[in-house]
C-alpha positions in Angstrom: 171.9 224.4 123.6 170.9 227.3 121.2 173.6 230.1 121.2 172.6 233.7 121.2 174.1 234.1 117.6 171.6 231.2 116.7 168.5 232.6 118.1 169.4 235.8 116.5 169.4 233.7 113.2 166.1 232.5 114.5 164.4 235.6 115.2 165.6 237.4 111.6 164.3 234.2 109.5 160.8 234.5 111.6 160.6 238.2 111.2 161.1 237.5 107.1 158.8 234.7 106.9 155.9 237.1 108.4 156.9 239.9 106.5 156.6 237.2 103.2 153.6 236.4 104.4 152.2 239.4 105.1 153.2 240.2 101.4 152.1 237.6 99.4 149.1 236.7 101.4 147.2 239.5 103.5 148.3 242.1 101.2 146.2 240.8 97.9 143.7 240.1 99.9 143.1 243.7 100.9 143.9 244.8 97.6 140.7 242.7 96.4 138.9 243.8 99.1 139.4 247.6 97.9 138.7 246.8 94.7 135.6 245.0 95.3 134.0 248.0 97.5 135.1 249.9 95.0 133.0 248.3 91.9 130.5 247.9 94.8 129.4 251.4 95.0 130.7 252.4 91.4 127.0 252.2 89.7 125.5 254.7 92.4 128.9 257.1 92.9 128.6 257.7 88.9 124.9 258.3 89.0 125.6 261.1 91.5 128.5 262.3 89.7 126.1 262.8 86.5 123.2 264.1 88.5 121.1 261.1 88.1 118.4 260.3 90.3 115.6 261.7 92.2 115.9 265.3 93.4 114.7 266.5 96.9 115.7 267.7 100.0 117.8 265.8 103.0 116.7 267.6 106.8 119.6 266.4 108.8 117.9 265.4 112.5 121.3 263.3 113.8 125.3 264.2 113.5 127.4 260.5 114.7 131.1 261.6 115.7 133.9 259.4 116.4 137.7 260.0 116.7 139.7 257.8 114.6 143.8 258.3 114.5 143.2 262.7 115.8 140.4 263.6 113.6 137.2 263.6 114.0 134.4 262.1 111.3 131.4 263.1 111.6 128.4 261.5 109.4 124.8 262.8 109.4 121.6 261.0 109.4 118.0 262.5 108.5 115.1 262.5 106.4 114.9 262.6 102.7 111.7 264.4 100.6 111.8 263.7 97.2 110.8 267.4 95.5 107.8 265.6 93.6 106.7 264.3 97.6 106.5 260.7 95.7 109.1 259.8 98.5 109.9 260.2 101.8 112.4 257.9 103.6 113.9 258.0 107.4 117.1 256.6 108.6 119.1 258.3 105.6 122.9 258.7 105.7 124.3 262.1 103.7 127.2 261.5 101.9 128.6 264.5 103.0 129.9 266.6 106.0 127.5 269.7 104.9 125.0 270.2 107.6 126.1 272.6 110.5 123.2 272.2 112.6 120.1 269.9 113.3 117.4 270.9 111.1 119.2 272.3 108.4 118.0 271.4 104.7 119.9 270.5 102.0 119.3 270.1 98.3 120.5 266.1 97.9 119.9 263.2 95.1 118.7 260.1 95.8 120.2 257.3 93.6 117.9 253.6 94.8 117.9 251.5 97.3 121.1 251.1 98.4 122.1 249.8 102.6 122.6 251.8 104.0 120.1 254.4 102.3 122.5 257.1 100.9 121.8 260.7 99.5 124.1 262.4 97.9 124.9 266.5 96.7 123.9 267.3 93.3 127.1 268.9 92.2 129.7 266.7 94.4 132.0 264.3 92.5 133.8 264.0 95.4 132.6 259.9 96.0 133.6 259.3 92.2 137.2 260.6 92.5 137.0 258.2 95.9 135.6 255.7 94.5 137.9 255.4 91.4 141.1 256.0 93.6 140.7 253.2 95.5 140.0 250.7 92.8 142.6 251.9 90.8 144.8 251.5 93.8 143.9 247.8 94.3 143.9 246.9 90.6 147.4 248.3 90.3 148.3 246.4 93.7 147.3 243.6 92.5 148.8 243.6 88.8 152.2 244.3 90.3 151.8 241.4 92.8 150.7 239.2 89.8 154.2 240.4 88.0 156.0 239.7 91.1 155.0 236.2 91.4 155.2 235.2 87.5 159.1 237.1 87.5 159.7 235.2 91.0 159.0 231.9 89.6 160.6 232.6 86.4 163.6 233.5 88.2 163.8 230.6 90.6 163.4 228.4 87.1 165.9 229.4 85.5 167.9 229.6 88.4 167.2 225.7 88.6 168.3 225.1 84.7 171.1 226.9 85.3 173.0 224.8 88.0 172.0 227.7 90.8 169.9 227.9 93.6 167.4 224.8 93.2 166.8 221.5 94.9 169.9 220.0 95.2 171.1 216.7 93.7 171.3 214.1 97.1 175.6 213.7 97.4 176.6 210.3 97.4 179.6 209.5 99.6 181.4 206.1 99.6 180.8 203.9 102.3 182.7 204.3 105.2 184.4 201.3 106.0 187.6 201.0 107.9 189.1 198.1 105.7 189.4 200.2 102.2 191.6 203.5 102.5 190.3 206.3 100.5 191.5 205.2 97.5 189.4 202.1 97.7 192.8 199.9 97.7 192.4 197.1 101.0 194.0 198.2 103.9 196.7 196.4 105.6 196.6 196.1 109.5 199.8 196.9 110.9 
């Protein structure tokens, strides 16, 4: 039968082999996941940032709200004119929360064909800063969990050269038989 103190001892070496888990496993992951996004839209963000790209004019005709954690994101859709009217494209997401109304215009930049189809503002390096934050964030996640792992191992190593915590050497024991005493010498039956 399992005490209470034992299922305690249970519960607390369960609880530290998720939170391991959670650490040396899901954790990375999402730091390579940032990081990936992140040199994912780099090429276009920068482009932006530097006023690259076609100039024209975004006419926002949808605003898409949701609530996420209190606060409310809102992201608007619309039509793009390029100011040479050498493009015109529908379905276009604004990088921005600038529009106040249906209708409005707004001077944007067009980077390529990205998917979605982004515009962006002229003078915003807003996306950049983003961009950069959170691919700096994972790269630096990921160097310190790289450090961890190499110090852990070195650790546990040198641990093991140095008599401490390692795989233990299998203990011999004499055999147990009841006609030697301990000191090996026969027995004698009284």
């Amino acid at each position: 039968m399992i005490t209470s103190r034992a299922q305690r001892n249970l519960r607390k070496r369960a609880g530290r082999a998720g939170q391991a888990f959670m650490f040396w496993f899901f954790c990375p992951l999402f730091a390579l996941l940032f990081l990936g996004l992140s040199l994912a839209g780099l090429p276009e963000t920068v482009k932006a940032s530097r006023g690259e790209g076609q100039l024209g004019t975004f006419i926002a005709q949808h605003e898409d709200c949701s609530t996420i954690r209190f606060t409310v994101m809102c992201s608007w859709t619309g039509r793009y004119l390029s100011d040479d009217g050498s493009r015109t494209l529908e379905g276009v997401l604004l990088d921005s929360e600038a529009p106040d109304r249906v209708g409005e215009r707004i001077p944007t930049l067009y980077e390529g064909e990205t998917d979605p189809l982004v515009v962006y503002l002229p003078e915003e390096s807003g996306p950049l800063e983003s961009v950069a934050l959170l691919g700096a964030a994972g790269l630096a996640y990921l160097i310190w969990w790289t450090w961890s792992v190499i110090r852990r191992s070195r650790h546990r190593s040198s641990a093991i050269d140095a008599g401490g915590r390692g795989p233990r050497a299998p203990v011999s024991l004499p055999p147990q038989d009841s006609a030697l005493d301990p000191s090996g010498e026969p027995r004698h039956r009284r």
